[in-house]
Kinemage of the C-alpha trace (Angstrom):
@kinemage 1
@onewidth
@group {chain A} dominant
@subgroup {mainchain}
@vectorlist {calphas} color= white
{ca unk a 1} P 37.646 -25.437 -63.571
{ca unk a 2} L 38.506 -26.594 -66.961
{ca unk a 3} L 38.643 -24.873 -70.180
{ca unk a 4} L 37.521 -26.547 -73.255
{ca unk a 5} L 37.612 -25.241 -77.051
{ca unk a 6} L 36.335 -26.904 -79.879
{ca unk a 7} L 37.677 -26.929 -82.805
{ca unk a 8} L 35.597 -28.332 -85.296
{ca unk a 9} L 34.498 -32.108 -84.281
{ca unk a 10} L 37.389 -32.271 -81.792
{ca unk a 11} L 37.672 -30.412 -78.767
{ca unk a 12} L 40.684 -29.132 -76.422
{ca unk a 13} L 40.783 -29.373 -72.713
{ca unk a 14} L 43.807 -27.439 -70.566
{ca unk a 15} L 43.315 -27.933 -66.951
{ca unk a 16} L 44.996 -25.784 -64.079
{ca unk a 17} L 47.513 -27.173 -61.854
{ca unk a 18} L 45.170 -27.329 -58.938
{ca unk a 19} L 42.760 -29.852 -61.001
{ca unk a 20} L 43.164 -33.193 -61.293
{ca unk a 21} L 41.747 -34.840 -64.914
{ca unk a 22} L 40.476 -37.935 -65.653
{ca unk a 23} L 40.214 -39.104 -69.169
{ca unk a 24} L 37.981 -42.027 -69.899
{ca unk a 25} L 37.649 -43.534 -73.040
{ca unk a 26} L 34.930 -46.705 -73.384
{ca unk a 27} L 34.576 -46.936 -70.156
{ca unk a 28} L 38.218 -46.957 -69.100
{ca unk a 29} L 40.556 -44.644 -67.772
{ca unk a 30} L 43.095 -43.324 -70.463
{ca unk a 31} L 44.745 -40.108 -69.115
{ca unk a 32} L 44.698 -39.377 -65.038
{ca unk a 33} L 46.817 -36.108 -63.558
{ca unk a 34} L 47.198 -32.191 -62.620
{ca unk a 35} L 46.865 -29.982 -64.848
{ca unk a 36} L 46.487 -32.173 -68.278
{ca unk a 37} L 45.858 -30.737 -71.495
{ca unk a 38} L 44.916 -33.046 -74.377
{ca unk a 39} L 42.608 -32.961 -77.591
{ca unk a 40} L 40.131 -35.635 -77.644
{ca unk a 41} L 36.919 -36.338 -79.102
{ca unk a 42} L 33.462 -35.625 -77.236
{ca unk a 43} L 31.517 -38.736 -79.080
{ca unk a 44} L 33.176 -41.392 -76.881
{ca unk a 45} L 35.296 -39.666 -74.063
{ca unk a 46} L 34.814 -38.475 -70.523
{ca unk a 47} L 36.168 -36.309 -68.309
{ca unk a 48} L 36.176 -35.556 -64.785
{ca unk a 49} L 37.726 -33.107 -62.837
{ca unk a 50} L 38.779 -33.720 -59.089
{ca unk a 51} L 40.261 -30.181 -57.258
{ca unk a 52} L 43.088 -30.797 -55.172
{ca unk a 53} L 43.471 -27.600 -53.434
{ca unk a 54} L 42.216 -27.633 -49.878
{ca unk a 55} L 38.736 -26.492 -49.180
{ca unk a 56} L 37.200 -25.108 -46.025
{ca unk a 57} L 33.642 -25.476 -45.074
{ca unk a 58} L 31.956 -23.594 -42.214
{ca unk a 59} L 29.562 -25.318 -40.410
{ca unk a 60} L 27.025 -24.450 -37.881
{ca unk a 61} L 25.188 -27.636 -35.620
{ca unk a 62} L 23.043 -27.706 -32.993
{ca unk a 63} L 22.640 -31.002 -30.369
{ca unk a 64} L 21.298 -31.378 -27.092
{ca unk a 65} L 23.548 -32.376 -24.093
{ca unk a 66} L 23.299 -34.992 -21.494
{ca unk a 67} L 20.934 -32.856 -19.402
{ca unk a 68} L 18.692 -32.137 -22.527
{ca unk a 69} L 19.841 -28.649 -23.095
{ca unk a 70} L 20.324 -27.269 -26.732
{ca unk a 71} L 23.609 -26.191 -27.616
{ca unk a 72} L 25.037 -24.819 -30.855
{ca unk a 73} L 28.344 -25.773 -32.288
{ca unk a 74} L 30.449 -23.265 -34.863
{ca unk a 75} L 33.549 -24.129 -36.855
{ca unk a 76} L 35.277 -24.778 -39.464
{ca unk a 77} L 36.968 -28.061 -41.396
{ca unk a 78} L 39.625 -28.307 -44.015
{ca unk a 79} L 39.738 -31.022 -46.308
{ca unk a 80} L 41.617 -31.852 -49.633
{ca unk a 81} L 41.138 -35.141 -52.300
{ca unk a 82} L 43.878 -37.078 -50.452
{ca unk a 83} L 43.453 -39.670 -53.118
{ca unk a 84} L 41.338 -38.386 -56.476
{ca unk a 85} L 40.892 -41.416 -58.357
{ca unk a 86} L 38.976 -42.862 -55.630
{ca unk a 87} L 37.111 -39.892 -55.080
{ca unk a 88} L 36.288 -39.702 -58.676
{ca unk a 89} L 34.931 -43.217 -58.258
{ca unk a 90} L 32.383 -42.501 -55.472
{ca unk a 91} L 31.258 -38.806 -56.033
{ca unk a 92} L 30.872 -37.975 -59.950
{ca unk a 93} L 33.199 -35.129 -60.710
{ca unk a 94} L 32.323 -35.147 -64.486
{ca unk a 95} L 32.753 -32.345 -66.158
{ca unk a 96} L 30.396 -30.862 -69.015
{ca unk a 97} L 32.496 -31.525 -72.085
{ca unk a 98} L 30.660 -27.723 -73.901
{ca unk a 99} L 30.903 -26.011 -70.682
{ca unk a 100} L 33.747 -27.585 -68.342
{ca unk a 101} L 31.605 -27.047 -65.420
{ca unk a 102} L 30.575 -29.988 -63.314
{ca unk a 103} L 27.380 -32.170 -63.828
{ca unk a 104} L 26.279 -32.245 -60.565
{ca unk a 105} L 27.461 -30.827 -57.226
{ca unk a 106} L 29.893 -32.814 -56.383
{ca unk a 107} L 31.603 -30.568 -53.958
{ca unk a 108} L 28.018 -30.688 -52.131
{ca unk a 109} L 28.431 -33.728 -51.816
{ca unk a 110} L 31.588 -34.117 -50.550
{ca unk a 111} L 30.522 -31.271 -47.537
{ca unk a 112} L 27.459 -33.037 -46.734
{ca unk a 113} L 29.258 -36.166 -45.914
{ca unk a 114} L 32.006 -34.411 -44.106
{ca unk a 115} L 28.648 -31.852 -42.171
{ca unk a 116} L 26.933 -35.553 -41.741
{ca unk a 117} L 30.399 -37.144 -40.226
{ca unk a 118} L 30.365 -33.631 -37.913
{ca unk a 119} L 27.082 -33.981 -36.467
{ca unk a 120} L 27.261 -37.433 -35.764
{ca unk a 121} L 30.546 -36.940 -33.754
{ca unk a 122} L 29.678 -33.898 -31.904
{ca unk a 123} L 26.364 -35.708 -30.748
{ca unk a 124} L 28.217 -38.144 -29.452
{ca unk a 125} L 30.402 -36.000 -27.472
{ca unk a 126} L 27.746 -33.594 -26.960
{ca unk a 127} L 25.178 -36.639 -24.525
{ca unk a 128} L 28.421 -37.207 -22.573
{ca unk a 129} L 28.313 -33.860 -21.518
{ca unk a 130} L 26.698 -32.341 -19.067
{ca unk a 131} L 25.607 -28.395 -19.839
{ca unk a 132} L 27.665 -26.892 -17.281
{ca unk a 133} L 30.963 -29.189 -17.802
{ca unk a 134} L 30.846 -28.495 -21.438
{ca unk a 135} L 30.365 -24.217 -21.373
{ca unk a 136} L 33.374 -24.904 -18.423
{ca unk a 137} L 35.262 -27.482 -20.870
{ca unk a 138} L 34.958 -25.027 -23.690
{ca unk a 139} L 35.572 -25.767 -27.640
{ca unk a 140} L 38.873 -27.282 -27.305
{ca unk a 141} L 38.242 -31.124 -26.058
{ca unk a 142} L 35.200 -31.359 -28.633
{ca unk a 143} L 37.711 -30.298 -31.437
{ca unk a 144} L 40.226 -33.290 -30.060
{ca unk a 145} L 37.208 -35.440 -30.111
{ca unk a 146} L 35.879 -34.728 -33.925
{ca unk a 147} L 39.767 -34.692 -34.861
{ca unk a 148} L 39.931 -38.207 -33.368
{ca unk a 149} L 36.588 -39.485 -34.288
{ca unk a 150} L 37.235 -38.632 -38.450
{ca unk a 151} L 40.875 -40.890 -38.054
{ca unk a 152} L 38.916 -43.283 -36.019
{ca unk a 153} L 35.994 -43.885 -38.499
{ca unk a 154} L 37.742 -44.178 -41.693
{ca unk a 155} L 34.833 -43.062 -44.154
{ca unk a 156} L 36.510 -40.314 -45.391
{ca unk a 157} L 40.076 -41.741 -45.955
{ca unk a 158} L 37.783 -44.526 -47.654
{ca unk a 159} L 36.534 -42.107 -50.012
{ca unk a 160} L 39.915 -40.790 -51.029
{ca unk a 161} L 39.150 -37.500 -48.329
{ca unk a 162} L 41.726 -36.216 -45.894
{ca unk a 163} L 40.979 -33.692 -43.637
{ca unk a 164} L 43.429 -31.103 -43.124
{ca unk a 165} L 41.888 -29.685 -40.204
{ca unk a 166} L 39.012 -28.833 -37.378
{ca unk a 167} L 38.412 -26.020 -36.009
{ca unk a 168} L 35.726 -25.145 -33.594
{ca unk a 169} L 35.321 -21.766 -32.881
{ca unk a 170} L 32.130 -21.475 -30.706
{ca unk a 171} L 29.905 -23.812 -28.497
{ca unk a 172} L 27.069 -21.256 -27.164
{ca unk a 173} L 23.945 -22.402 -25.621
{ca unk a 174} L 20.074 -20.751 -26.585
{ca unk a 175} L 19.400 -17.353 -25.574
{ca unk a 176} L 17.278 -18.670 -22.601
{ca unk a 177} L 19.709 -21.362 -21.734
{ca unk a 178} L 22.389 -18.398 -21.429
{ca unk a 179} L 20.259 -15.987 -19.334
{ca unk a 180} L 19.864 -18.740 -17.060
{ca unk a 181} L 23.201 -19.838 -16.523
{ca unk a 182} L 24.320 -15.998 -16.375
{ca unk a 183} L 21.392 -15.291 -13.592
{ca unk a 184} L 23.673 -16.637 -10.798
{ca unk a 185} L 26.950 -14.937 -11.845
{ca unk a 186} L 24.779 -11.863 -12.478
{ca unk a 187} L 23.184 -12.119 -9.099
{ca unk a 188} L 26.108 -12.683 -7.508
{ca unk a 189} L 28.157 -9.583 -8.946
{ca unk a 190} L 24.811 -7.399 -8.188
{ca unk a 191} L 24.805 -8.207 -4.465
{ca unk a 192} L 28.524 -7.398 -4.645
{ca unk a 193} L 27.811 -4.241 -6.358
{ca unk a 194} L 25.317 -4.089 -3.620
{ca unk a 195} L 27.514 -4.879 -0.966
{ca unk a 196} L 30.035 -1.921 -2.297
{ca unk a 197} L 26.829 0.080 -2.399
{ca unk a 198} L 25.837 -0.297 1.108
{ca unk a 199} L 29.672 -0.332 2.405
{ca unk a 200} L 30.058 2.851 0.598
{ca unk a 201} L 26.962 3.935 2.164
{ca unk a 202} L 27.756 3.168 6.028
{ca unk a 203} L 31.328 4.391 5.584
{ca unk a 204} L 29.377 7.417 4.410
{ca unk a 205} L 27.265 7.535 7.261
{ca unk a 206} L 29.905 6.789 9.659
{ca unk a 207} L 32.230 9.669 8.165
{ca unk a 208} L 29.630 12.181 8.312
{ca unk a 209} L 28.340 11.252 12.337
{ca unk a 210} L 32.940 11.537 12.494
{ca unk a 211} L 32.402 14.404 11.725
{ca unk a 212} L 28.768 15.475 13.160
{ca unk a 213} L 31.151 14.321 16.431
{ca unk a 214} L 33.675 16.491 15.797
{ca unk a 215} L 31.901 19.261 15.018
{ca unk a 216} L 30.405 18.787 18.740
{ca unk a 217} L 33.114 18.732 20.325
{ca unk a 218} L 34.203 21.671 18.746
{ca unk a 219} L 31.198 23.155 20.192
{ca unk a 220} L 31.926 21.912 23.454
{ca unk a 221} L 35.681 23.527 23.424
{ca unk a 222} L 34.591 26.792 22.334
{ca unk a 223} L 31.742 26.298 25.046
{ca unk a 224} L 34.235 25.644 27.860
{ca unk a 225} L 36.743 28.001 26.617
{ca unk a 226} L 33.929 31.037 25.843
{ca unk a 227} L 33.390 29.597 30.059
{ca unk a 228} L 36.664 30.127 31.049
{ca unk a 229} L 36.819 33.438 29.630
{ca unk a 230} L 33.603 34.528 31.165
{ca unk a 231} L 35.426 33.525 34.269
{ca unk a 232} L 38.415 35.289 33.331
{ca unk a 233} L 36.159 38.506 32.530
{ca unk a 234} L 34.414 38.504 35.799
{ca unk a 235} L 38.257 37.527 37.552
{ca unk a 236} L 39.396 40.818 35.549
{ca unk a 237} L 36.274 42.927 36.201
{ca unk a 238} L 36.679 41.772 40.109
{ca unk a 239} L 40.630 42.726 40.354
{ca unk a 240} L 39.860 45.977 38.573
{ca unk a 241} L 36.546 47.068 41.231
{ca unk a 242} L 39.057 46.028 43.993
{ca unk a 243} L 41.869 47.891 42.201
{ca unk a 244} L 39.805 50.714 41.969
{ca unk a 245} L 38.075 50.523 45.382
{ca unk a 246} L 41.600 49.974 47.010
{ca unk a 247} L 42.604 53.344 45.066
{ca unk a 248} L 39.924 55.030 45.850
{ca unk a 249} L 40.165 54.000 49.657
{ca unk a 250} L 43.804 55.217 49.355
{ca unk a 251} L 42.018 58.404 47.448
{ca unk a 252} L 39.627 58.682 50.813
{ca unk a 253} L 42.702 58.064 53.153
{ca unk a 254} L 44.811 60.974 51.535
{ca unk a 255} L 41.939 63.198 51.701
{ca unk a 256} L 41.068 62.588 55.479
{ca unk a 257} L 43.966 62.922 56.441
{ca unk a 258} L 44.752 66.021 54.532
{ca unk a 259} L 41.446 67.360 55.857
{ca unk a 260} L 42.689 66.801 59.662
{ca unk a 261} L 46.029 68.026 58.555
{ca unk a 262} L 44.120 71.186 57.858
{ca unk a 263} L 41.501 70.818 60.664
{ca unk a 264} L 44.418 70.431 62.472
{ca unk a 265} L 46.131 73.352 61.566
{ca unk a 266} L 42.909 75.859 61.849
{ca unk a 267} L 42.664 74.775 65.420
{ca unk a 268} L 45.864 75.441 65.715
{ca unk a 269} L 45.829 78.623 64.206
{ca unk a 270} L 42.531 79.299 66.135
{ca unk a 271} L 44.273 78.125 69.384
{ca unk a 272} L 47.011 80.523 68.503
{ca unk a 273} L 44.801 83.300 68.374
{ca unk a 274} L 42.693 82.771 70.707
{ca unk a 275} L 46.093 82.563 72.920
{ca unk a 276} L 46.736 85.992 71.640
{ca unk a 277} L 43.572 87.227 72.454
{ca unk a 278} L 43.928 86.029 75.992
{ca unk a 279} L 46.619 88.259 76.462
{ca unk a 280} L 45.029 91.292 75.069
{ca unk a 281} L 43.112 94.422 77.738
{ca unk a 282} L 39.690 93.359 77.390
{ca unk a 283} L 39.270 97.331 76.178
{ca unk a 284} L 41.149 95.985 73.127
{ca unk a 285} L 38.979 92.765 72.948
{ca unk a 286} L 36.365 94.821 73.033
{ca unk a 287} L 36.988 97.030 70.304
{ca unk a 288} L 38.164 93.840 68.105
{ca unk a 289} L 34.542 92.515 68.512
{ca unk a 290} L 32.917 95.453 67.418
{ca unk a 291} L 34.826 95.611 64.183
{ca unk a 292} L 34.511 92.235 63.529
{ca unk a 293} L 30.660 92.736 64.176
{ca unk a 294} L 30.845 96.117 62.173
{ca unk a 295} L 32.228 93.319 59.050
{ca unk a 296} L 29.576 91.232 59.066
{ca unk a 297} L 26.614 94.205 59.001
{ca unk a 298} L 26.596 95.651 55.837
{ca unk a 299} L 24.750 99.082 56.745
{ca unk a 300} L 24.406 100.624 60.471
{ca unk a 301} L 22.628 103.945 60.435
{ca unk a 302} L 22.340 104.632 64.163
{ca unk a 303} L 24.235 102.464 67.304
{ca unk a 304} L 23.566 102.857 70.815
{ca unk a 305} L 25.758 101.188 73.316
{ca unk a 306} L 24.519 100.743 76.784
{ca unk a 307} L 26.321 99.667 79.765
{ca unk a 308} L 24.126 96.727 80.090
{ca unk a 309} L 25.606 95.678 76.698
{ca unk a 310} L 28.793 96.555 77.388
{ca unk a 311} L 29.028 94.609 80.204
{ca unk a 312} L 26.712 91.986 78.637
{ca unk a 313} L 29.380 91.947 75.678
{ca unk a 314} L 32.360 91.381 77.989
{ca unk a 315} L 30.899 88.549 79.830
{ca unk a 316} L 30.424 87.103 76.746
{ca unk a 317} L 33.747 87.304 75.617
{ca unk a 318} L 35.181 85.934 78.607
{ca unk a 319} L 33.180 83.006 77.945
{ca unk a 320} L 34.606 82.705 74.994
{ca unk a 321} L 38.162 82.592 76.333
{ca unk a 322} L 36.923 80.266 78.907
{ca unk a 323} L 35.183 77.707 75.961
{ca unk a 324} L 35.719 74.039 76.726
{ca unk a 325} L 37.645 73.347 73.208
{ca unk a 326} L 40.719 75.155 74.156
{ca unk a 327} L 43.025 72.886 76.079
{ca unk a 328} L 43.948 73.484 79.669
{ca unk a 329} L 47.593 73.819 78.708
{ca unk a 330} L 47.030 76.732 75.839
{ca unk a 331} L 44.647 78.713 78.347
C-alpha cells in the first residue's frame, strides 16, 4: 500500500520497500522501483503498485479420479512478482491516486490464474489415478507433479509470476467414498477383535473345565484317601477286637486256671480231711456229724436218737468215706 498526500494541486506518493511503483506519464513509463517516493501531478500521471513480498494462497479443489471417484485436494502455493513490470503490463495494479488503494483486484486476479493453473494440473494427475493408488500414493507425488507442471507450462513465468512453492497438505476422498474404503480395514480389525474375543473366550472355557478337572480329581484323592482310611479304621478297629479278645482270652485263661488252682486245692484240702476223718473212732465221727448238723439247725427244742438212726447215721458215714471221688491211693 501506498500513501499519498496532497498538497494543494500536487500530490506526494512514499511507497514501502515491499512495493514496487510505476510512474507513467502520457502513456509512458517515467519512474519504475521499490519503495519510490516522488511528487507528481494527478492531471496526467499514473501509478501502479506491484507487491513484491511473497504471498500464499490456500486452496481447496475437488476432481474425480480415473475410476470416477470424487476426491478433494488441500494446499497451499507461494508466489512472488518475479518480474513486476511485466506483471504490471498484464494485470492492472493501478493505484487510486486520492486513496492509494488499488482499482481493481488485481491480487484476485493473480490467485485465480495461479487456482485455474492448480486445477487444471491436479486433474490431470488426478484421471491417471486410480482411487486406491492415489489414497496409497498420498499428497507427495501430486505436489512433484503441480511443482513440475507450473515450470513446464510457462504461463506464469510469462506473466512475470514465480512460484515460490506448493504445498499439498491433504487429498481426502467424500464421506461415503471413505466409509467405503474403511469398511474392509474396519471389518477386518473387527473379526480380529473377534477372533481375540472368541480366543479369550475358549482359553476361558478351557481354564475353567482345567480347573473343573482338577477340582475332580481332588475329589477323587480325598475319595480314595477318605477309602483308605476307612480301611485303616476297620484294620485298627479289627487289631484292637483281636487285641482285646486275645486279652481277654488270656483274662479267661488266668481265671480258669486260678479257679482249678483253687478247685484244686479244696479237693485237696477236702481229701486231707476226709483222710483225717478216716482215721478217726467212728464214736468221734459220730459226734462230729451231729455238731456239724447241730450248725446248720438254727433252733432244736427236743431230739430223740434211736438206734435205728444211730446205726442208720453210721452207715451213712461210712459211705461217705467209701465215696467214689476220693482216690484209691488217699483211702
Amino acid at each position: 500500500m501506498v500513501q499519498i498526500r496532497k498538497y494543494g494541486l500536487i500530490r506526494q506518493l512514499r511507497a514501502d520497500a515491499s512495493a514496487h511503483i510505476q510512474l507513467f506519464h502520457k502513456g509512458r513509463r517515467v519512474r519504475s522501483g521499490r519503495g519510490l517516493a516522488f511528487w507528481f501531478m494527478p492531471d496526467n500521471a499514473s501509478i501502479a503498485e506491484v507487491p513484491m513480498d511473497d504471498r500464499e494462497l490456500p486452496f481447496l479443489l475437488r476432481g474425480q479420479t480415473a475410476d470416477y471417484q470424487d476426491i478433494a485436494v488441500q494446499g497451499t502455493i507461494v508466489w512472488r512478482a518475479a518480474v513486476p513490470e511485466t506483471l504490471g503490463e498484464r494485470i492492472d495494479f493501478t493505484v487510486d491516486l486520492a486513496t492509494g488503494q488499488h482499482v481493481g483486484q488485481p491480487i484476485d486476479q493473480v490467485g485465480n490464474a495461479l487456482i485455474a493453473l492448480i486445477r487444471q494440473l491436479t486433474n490431470v494427475y488426478l484421471k491417471r489415478q486410480g482411487v486406491r493408488e492415489l489414497l496409497e500414493a498420498g499428497a507427495a507425488p501430486l505436489q512433484v507433479a503441480v511443482t513440475s507442471g507450473i515450470v513446464e507450462d510457462g504461463t506464469l513465468s510469462a506473466m512475470g509470476l514465480e512460484v515460490v512453492g506448493v504445498h499439498i497438505a491433504n487429498i481426502a476422498p467424500s464421506k461415503e467414498l471413505e466409509r467405503a474404503l474403511q469398511a474392509p480395514t474396519f471389518e477386518s480389525l473387527q473379526q480380529q477383535a473377534d477372533e481375540a474375543t472368541f480366543s479369550r473366550r475358549a482359553l476361558a472355557v478351557e481354564k475353567e473345565r482345567a480347573i473343573a478337572e482338577n477340582e475332580l480329581n481332588n475329589k477323587v484323592q480325598l475319595a480314595t484317601r477318605k477309602k483308605d482310611l476307612i480301611a485303616r479304621e476297620d484294620e485298627n478297629a479289627r487289631s484292637e477286637a483281636e487285641a482285646r479278645a486275645a486279652a481277654m482270652k488270656i483274662d479267661a485263661d488266668a481265671e480258669a486256671d486260678r479257679i482249678r488252682v483253687i478247685d484244686q486245692a479244696r479237693a485237696d484240702m477236702e481229701r486231707a480231711r476226709i483222710e483225717v476223718y478216716a482215721a478217726l473212732p467212728p464214736t468221734v465221727l459220730l459226734a462230729l456229724a451231729a455238731r456239724e448238723f447241730a450248725a446248720k439247725l438254727e433252733r432244736i427244742d427236743n431230739l430223740t436218737v434211736t438206734p435205728d438212726m444211730l446205726t442208720g447215721l453210721m452207715g451213712q458215714v461210712r459211705g461217705l468215706f467209701n465215696a467214689p471221688h476220693i482216690p484209691e491211693a488217699n483211702r
